[in-house]
PDB file of N, CA, C and O in Angstrom:
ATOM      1  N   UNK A   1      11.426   2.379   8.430  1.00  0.00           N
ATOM      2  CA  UNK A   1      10.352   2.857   7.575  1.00  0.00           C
ATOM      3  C   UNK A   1      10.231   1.977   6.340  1.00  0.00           C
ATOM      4  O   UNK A   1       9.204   1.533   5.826  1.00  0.00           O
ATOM      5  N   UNK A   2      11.350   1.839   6.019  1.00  0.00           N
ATOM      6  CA  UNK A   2      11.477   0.749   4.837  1.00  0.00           C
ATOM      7  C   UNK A   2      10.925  -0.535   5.134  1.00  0.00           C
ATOM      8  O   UNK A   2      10.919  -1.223   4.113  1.00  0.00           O
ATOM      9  N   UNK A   3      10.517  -1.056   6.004  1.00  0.00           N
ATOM     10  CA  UNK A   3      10.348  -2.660   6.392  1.00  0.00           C
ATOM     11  C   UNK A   3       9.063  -2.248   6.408  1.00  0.00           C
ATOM     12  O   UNK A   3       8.412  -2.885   5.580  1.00  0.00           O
ATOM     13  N   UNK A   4       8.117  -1.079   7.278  1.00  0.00           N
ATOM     14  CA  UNK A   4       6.787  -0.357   7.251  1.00  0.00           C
ATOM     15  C   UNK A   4       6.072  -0.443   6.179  1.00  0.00           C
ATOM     16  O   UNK A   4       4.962  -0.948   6.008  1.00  0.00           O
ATOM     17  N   UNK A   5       6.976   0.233   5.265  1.00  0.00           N
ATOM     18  CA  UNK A   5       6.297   0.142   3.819  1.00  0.00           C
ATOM     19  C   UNK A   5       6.261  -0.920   2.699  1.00  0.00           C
ATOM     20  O   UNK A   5       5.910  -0.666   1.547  1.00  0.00           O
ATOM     21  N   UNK A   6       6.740  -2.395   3.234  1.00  0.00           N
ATOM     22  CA  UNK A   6       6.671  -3.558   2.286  1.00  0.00           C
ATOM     23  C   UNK A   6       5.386  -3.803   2.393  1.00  0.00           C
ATOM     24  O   UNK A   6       5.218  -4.511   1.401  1.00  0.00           O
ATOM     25  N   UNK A   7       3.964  -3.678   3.100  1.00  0.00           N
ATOM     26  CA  UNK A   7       3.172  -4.345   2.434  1.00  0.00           C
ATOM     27  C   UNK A   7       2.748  -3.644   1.066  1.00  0.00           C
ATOM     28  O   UNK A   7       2.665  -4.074  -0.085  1.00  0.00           O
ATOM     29  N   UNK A   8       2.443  -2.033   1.807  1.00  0.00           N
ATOM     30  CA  UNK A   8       2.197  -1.058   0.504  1.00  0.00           C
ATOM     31  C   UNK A   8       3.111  -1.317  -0.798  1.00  0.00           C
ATOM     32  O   UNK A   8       2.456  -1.344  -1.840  1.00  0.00           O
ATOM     33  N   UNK A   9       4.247  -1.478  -0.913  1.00  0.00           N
ATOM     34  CA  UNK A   9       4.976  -1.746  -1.882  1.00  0.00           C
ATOM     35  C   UNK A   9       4.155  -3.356  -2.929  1.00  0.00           C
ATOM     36  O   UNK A   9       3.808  -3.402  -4.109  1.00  0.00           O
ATOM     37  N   UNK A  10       4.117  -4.229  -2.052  1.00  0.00           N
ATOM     38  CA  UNK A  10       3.386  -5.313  -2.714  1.00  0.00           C
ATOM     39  C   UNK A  10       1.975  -5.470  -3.164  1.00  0.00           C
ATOM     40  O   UNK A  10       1.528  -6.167  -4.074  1.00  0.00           O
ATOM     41  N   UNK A  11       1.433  -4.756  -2.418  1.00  0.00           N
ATOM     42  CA  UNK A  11       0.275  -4.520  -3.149  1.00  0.00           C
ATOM     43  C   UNK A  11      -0.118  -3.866  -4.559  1.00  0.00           C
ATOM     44  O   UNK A  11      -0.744  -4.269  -5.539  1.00  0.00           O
ATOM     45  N   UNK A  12       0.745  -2.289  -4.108  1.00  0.00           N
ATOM     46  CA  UNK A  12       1.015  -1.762  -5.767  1.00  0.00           C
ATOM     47  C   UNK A  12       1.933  -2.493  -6.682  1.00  0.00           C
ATOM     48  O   UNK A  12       1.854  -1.983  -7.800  1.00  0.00           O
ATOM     49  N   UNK A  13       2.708  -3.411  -6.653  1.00  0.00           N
ATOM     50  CA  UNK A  13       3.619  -4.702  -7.473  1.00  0.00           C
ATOM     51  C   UNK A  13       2.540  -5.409  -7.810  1.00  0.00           C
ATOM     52  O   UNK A  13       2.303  -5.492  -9.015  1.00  0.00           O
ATOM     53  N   UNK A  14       2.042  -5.777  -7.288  1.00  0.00           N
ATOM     54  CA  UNK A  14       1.122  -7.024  -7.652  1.00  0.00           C
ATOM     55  C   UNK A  14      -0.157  -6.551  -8.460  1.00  0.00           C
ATOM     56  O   UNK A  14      -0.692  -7.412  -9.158  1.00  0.00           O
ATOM     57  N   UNK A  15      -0.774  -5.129  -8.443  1.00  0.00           N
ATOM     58  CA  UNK A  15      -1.246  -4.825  -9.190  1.00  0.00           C
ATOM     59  C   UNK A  15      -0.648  -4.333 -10.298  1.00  0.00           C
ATOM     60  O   UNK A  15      -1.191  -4.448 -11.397  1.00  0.00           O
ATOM     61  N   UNK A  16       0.101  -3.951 -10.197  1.00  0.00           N
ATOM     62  CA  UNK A  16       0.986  -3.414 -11.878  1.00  0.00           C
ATOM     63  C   UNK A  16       1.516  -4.346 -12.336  1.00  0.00           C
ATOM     64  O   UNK A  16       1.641  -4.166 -13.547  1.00  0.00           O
ATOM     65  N   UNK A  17       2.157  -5.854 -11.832  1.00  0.00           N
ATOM     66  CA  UNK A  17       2.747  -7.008 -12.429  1.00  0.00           C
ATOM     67  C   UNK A  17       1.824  -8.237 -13.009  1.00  0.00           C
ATOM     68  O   UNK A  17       1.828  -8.863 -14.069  1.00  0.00           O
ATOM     69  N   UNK A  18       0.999  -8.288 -11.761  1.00  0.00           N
ATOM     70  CA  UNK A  18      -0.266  -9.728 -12.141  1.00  0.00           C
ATOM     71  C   UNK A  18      -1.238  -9.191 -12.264  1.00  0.00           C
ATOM     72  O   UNK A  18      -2.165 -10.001 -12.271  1.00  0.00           O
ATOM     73  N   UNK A  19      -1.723  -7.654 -12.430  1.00  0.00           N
ATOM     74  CA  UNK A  19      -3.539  -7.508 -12.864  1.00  0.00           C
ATOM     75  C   UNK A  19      -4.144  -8.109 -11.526  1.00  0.00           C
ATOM     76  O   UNK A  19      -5.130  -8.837 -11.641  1.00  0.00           O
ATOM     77  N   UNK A  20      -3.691  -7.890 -10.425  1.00  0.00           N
ATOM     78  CA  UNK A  20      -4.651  -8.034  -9.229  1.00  0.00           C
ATOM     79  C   UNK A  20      -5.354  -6.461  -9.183  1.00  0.00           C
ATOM     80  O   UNK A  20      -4.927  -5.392  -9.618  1.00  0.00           O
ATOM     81  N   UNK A  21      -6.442  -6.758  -8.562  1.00  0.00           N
ATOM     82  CA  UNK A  21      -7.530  -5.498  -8.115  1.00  0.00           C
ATOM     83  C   UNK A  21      -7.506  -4.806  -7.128  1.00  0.00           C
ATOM     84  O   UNK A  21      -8.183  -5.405  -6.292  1.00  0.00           O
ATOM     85  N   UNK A  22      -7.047  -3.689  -6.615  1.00  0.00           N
ATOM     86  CA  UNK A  22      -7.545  -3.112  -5.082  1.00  0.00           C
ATOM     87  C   UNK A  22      -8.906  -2.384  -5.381  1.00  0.00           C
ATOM     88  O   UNK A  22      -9.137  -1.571  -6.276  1.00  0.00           O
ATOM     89  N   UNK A  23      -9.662  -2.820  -4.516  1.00  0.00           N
ATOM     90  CA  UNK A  23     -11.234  -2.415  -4.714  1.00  0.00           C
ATOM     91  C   UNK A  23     -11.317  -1.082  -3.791  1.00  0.00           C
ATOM     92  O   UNK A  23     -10.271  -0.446  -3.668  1.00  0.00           O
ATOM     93  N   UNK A  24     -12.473  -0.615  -3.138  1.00  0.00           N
ATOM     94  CA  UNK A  24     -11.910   0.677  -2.536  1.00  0.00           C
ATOM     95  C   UNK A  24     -11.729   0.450  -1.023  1.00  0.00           C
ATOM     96  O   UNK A  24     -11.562   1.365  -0.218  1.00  0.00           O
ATOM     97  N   UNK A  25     -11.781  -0.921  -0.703  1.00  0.00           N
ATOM     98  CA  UNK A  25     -11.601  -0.797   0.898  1.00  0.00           C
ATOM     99  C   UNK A  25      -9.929  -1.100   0.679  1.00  0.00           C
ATOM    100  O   UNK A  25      -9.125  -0.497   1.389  1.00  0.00           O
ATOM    101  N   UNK A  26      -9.510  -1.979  -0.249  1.00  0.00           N
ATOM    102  CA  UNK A  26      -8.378  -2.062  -0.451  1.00  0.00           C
ATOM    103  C   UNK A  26      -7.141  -0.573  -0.670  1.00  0.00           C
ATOM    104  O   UNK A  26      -6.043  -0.304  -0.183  1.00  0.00           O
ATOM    105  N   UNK A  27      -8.300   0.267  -1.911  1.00  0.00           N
ATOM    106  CA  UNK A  27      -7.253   1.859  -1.565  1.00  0.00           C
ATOM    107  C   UNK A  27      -7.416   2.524  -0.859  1.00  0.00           C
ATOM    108  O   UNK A  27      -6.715   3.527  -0.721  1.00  0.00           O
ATOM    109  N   UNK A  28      -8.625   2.170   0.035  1.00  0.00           N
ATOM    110  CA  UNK A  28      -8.504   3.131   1.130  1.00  0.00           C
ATOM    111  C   UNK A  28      -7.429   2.669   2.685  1.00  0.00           C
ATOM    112  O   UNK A  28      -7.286   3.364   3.692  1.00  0.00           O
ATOM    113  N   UNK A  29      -6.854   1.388   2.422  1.00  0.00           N
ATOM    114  CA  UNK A  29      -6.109   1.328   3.218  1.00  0.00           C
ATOM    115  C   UNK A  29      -4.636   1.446   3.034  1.00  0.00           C
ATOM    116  O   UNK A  29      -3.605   1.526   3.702  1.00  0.00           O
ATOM    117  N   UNK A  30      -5.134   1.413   1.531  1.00  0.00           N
ATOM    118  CA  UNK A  30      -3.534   1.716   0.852  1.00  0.00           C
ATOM    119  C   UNK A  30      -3.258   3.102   1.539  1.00  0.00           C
ATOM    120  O   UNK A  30      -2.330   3.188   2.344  1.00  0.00           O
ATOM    121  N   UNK A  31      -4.116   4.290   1.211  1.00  0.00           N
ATOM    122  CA  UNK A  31      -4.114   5.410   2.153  1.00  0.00           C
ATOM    123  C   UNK A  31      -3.914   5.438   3.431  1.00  0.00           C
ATOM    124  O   UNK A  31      -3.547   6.529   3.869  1.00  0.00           O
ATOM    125  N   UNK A  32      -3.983   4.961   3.848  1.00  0.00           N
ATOM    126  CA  UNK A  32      -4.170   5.523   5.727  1.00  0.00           C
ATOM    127  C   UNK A  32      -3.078   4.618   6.116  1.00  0.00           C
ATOM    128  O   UNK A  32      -2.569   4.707   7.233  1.00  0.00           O
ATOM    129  N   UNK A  33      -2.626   3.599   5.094  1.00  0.00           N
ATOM    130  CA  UNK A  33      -1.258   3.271   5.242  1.00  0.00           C
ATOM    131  C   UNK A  33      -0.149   3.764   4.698  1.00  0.00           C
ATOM    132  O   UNK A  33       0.961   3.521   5.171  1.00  0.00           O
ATOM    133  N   UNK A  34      -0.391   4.707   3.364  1.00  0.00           N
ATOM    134  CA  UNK A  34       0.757   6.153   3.330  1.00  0.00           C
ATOM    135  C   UNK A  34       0.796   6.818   4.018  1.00  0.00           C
ATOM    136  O   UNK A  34       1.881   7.400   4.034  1.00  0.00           O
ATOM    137  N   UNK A  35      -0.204   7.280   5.070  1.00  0.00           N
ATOM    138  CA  UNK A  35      -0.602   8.482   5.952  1.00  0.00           C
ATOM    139  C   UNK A  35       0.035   8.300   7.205  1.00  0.00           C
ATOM    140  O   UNK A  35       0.510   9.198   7.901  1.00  0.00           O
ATOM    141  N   UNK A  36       0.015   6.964   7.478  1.00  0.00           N
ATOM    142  CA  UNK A  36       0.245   6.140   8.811  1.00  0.00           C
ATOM    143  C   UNK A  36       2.273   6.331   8.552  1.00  0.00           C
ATOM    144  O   UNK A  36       2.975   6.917   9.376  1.00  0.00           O
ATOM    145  N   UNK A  37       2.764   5.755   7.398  1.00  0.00           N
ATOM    146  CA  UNK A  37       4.044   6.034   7.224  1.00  0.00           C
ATOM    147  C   UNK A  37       4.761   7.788   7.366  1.00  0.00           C
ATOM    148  O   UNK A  37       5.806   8.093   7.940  1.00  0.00           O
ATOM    149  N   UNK A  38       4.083   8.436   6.856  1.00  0.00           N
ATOM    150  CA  UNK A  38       4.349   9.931   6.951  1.00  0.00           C
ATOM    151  C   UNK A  38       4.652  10.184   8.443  1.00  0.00           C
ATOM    152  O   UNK A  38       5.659  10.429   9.107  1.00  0.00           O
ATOM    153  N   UNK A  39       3.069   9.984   8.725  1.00  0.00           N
ATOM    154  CA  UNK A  39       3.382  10.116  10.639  1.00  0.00           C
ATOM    155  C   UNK A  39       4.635   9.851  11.311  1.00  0.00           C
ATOM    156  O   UNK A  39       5.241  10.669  12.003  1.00  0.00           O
ATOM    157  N   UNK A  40       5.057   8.430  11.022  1.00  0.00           N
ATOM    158  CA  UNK A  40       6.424   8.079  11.587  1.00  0.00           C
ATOM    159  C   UNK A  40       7.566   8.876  11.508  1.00  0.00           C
ATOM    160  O   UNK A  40       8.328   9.114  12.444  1.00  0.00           O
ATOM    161  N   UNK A  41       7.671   9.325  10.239  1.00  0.00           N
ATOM    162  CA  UNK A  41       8.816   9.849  10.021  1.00  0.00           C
ATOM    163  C   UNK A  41       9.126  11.199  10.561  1.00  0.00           C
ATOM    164  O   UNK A  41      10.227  11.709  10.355  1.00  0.00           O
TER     165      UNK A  41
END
């Protein structure tokens, strides 16, 4: 699950460290890629 969740992890890093943007297709996959992790577990 942990290896699952490195992209999500870098995306929210990279916006809280370098001021990158997730626009909304970007949080909406941020979502359905928390949603997608839940499932697994």
């Amino acid at each position: 699950v942990i290896i699952d969740s490195q992209p999500l992890t870098v995306a929210i890093l990279a916006s809280l460290l370098f001021g990158e943007t997730i626009d909304g297709v970007g949080a909406a996959g941020l979502v359905l890629g928390v949603i997608g992790l839940l499932l697994l577990e």
